[in-house]
C-alpha positions as CSV (number, residue, x, y, z in Angstrom):
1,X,-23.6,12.0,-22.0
2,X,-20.1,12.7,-23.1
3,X,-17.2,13.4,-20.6
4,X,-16.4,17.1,-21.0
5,X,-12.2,18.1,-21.4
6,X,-12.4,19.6,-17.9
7,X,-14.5,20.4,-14.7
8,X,-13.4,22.5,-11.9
9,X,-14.7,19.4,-9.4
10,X,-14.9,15.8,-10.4
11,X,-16.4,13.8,-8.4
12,X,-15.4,9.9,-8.9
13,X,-18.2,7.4,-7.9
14,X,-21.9,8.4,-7.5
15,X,-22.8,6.0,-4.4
16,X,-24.1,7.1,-0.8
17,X,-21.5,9.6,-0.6
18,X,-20.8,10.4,-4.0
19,X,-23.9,11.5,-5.1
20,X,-24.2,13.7,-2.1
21,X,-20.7,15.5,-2.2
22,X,-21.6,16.1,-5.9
23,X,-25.2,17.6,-5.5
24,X,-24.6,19.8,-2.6
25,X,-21.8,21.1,-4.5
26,X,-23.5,21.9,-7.4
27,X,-25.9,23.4,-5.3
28,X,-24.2,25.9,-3.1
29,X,-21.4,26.5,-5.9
30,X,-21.2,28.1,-9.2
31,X,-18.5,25.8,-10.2
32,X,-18.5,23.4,-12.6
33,X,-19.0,19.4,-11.0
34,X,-18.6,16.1,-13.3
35,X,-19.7,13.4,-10.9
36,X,-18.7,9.7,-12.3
37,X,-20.7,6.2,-11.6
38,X,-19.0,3.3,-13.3
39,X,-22.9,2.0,-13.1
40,X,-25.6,2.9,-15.1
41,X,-27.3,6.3,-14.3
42,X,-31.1,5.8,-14.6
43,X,-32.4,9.7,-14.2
44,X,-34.4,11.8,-11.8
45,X,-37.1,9.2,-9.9
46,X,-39.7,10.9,-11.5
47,X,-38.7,9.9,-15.0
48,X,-39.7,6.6,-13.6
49,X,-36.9,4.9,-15.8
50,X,-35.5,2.8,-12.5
51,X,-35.8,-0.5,-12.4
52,X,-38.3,-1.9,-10.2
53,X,-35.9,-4.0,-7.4
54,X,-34.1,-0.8,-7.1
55,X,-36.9,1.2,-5.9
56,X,-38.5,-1.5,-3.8
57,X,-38.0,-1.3,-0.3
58,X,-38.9,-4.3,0.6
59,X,-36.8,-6.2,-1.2
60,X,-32.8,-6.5,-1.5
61,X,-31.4,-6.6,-5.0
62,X,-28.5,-8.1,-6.4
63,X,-29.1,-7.0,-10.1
64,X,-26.7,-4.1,-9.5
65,X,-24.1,-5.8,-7.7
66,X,-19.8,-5.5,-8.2
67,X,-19.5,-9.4,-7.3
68,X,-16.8,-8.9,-4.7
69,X,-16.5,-11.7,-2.6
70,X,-14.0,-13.4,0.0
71,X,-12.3,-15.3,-2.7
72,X,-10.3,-18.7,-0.9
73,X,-9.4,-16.0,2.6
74,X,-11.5,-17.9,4.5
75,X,-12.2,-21.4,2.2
76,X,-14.2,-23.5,2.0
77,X,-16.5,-20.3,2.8
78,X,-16.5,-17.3,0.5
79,X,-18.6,-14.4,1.8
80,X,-20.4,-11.8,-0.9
81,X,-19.0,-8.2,-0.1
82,X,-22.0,-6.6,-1.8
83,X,-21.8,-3.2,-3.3
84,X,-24.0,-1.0,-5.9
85,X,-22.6,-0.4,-9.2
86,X,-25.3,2.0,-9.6
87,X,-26.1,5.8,-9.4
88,X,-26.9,6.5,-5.3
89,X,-24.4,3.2,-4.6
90,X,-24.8,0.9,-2.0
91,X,-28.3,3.4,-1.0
92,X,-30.1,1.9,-4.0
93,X,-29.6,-1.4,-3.0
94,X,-28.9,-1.9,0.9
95,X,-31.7,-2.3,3.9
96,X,-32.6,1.5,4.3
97,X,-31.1,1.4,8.1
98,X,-30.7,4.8,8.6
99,X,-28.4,4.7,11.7
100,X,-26.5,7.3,13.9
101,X,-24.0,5.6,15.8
102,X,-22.9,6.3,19.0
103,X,-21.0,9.7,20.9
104,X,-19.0,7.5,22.0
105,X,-17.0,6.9,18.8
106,X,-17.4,10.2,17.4
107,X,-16.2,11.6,20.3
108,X,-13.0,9.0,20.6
109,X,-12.4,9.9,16.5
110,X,-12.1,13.5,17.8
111,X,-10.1,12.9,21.3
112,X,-7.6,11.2,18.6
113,X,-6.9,14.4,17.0
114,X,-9.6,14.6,14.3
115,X,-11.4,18.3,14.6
116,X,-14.5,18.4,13.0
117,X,-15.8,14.8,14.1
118,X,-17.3,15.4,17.3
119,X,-21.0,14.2,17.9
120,X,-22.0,17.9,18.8
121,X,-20.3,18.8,15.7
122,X,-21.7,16.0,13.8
123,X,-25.2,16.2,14.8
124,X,-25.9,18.8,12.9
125,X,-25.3,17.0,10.1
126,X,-27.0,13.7,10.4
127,X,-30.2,15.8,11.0
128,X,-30.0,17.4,7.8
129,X,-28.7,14.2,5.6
130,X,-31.8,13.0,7.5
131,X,-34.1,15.4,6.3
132,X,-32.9,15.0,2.7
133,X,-33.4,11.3,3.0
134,X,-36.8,12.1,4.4
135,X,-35.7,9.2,7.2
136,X,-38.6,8.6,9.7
137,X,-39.7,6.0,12.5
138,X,-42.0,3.4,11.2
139,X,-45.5,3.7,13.2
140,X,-46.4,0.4,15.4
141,X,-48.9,-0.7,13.0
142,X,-46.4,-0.6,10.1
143,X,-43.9,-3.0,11.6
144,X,-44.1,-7.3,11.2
145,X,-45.4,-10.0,13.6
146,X,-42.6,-11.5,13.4
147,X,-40.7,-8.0,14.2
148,X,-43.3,-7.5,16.7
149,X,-42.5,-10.7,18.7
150,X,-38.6,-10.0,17.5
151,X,-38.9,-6.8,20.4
152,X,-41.0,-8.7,22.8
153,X,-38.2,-11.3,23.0
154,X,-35.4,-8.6,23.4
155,X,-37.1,-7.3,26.4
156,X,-37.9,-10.6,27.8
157,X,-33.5,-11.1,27.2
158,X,-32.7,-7.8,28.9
159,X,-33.0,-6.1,26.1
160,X,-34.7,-3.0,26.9
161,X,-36.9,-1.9,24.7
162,X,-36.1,2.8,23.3
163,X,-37.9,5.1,21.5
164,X,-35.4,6.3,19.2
165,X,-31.9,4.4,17.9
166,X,-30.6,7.4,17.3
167,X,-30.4,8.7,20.4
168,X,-26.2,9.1,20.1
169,X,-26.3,8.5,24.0
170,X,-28.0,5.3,24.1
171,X,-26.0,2.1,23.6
172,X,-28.1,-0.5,24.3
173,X,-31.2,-1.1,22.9
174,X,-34.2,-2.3,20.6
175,X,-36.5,-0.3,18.4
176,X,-38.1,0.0,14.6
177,X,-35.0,1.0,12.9
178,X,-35.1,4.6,11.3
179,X,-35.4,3.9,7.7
180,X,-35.5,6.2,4.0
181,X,-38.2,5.0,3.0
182,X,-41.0,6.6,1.3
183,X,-44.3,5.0,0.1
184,X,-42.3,1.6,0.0
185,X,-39.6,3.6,-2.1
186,X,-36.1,3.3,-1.2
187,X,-35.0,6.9,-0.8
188,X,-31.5,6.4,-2.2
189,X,-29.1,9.3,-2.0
190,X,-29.1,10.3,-5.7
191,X,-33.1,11.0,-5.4
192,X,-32.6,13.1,-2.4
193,X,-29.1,14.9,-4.0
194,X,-29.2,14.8,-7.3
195,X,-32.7,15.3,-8.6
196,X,-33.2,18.8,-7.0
197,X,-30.0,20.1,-8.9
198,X,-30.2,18.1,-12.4
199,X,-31.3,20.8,-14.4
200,X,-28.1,22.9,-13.0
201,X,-25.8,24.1,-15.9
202,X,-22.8,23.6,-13.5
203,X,-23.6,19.8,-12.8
204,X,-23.0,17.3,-15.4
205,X,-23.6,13.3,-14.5
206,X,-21.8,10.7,-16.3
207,X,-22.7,7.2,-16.1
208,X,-20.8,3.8,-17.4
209,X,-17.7,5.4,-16.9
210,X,-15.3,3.8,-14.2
211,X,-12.4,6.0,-13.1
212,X,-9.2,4.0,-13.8
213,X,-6.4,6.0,-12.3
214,X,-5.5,9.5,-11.3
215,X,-3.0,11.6,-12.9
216,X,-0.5,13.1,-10.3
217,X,2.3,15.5,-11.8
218,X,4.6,17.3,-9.0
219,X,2.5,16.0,-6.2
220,X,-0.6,17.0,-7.3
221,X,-3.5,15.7,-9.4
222,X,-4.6,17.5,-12.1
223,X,-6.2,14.8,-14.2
224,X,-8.3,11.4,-14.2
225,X,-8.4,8.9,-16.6
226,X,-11.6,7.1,-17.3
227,X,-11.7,3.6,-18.5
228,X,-14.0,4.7,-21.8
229,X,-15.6,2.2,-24.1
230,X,-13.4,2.9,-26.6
231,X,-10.0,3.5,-24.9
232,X,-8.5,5.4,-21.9
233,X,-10.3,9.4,-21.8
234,X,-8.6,12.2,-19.8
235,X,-10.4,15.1,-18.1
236,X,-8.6,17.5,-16.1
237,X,-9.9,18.8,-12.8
238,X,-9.2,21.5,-10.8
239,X,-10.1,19.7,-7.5
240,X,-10.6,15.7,-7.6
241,X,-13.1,14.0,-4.7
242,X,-12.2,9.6,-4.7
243,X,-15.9,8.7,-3.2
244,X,-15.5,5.3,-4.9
245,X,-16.1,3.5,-1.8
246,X,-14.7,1.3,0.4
247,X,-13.2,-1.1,-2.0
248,X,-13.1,1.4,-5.0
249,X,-11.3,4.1,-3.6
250,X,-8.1,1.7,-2.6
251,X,-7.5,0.2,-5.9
252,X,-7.9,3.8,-8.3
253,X,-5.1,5.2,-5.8
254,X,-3.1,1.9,-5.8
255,X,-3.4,2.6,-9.8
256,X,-2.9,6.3,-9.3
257,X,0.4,4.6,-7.6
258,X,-0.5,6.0,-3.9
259,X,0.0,3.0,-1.8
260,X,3.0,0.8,-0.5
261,X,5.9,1.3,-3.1
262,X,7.4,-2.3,-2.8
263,X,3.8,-3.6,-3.3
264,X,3.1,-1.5,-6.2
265,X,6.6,-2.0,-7.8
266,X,6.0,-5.9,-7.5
267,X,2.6,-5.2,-10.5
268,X,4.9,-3.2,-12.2
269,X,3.1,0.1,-11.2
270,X,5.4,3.5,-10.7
271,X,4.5,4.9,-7.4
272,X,4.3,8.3,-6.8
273,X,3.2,8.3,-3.1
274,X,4.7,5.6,-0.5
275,X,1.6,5.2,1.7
276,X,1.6,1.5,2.8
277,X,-1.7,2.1,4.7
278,X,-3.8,2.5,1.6
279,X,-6.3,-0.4,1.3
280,X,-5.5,-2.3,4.7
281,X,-7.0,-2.8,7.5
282,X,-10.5,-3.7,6.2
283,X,-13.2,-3.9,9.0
284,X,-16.4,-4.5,8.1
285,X,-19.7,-5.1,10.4
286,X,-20.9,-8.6,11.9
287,X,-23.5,-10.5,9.9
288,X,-25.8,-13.4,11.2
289,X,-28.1,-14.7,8.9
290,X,-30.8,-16.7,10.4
291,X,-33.7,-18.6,7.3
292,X,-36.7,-19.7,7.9
């Protein structure tokens, strides 16, 4: 589909987030949304157009995958920082763990000065993403052997066994993971955001086209420029979302020049907001892999 001139909304990067921001938009607004995925965009689920490893929830792909990785930081190691370049993001490819959290850290965001982030205000919310991803408990006869004995060994460690992981009170504890799963489908985010609304006039989805920078005149951005297949294309916005994720979103607004000026000056890029914060401080969750 071809990149319109303008759009009162653009949303840049169709993942977890992206795909949600731009759907619920569409669908409670009568302006126009352009929602960009630098990966392919493979339709509504029931064109049945997806590729098979993307759907199957039993399996993790890599077909889809950025190739980020650790590079020589921690050599001789380097560790794969996997992420979707696909319509629905990292939700079209990751496990399908559909995990709350804790009150604890909503509640400290909020105590920090951050209205709106407060697990009583957040619940809400989590039970209705929930309900979109149509996330349930698996029964006991749907879980492994190997999980099975997995839960009898936590208990047997002091690991006491819950009912629900997404009990926001709970902090310690072992159960079947909530999952979006349905039928063995992963229930990715553009299936349970996107589909409903495709047919809406105001929402137009534009695949293959990674945002390269934002354009910011007077403070402000009024434009983005997407990296086309045959040169730079410019669409202006009234209101621009960055959902390109956690590595995305850094690098278009260090090439938007929002970022450290010194930094940005040294690759020769003009800065137009001194922010040395901007794509530091990169925390991301434990991993132990354990093969059999």
């Amino acid at each position: 589909m071809p990149l319109p001139k303008f759009a009162d909304i653009v949303v840049i990067g169709g993942g977890t987030a992206g795909a949600a921001i731009a759907g619920l938009l569409a669908e409670h607004s009568e302006q126009s949304v352009l929602l960009l995925e630098a990966g392919p965009d493979y339709g509504p689920f029931a064109a049945g157009r997806w590729p098979a490893e993307l759907t199957d929830a039993g399996a993790i792909p890599t077909t889809h995958d950025w190739g980020y990785h650790s590079g020589e930081h921690y050599a001789p190691r380097v560790i794969g920082y996997e992420r979707a370049r696909v319509i629905g993001g990292c939700s079209s490819h990751n496990g399908c763990a559909a995990i709350w959290g804790s009150r604890v850290d909503y509640d400290g965001w909020a105590a920090l000065g951050n209205p709106g982030w407060s697990t009583d205000e957040l619940r809400p919310l989590f039970r209705a993403a929930a309900d979109r991803l149509r996330v349930r408990i698996p029964e006991p006869g749907e879980i492994t052997p190997f999980q099975r004995a997995t839960l009898r060994a936590a208990a047997e460690a002091g690991i006491p066994r819950v009912a629900d992981l997404n009990n926001l009170d709970e902090n310690l504890g072992m159960a079947p993971s909530p999952a979006n799963i349905v039928n063995g489908v992963r229930w990715n985010t553009a299936f349970a955001y996107l589909d409903p609304v495709r047919d809406r006039s105001n929402l137009t989805i534009v695949g293959n086209s990674p945002c390269d920078r934002l354009e910011i005149i007077s403070g402000r951005v009024n434009a983005i420029i997407v990296a086309g297949r045959e040169g730079p294309v410019r669409v202006e916005a009234g209101r621009v979302i960055v959902a390109a994720g956690t590595y995305g979103s850094p690098a278009i607004l260090l090439r938007s020049g929002i970022g450290d000026a010194s930094e940005l000056h040294s690759v020769s890029i003009a800065s137009t907001l001194d922010l040395p914060g901007v794509g530091r401080n990169l925390h991301d969750h434990p991993r132990v892999s354990l093969s059999y």
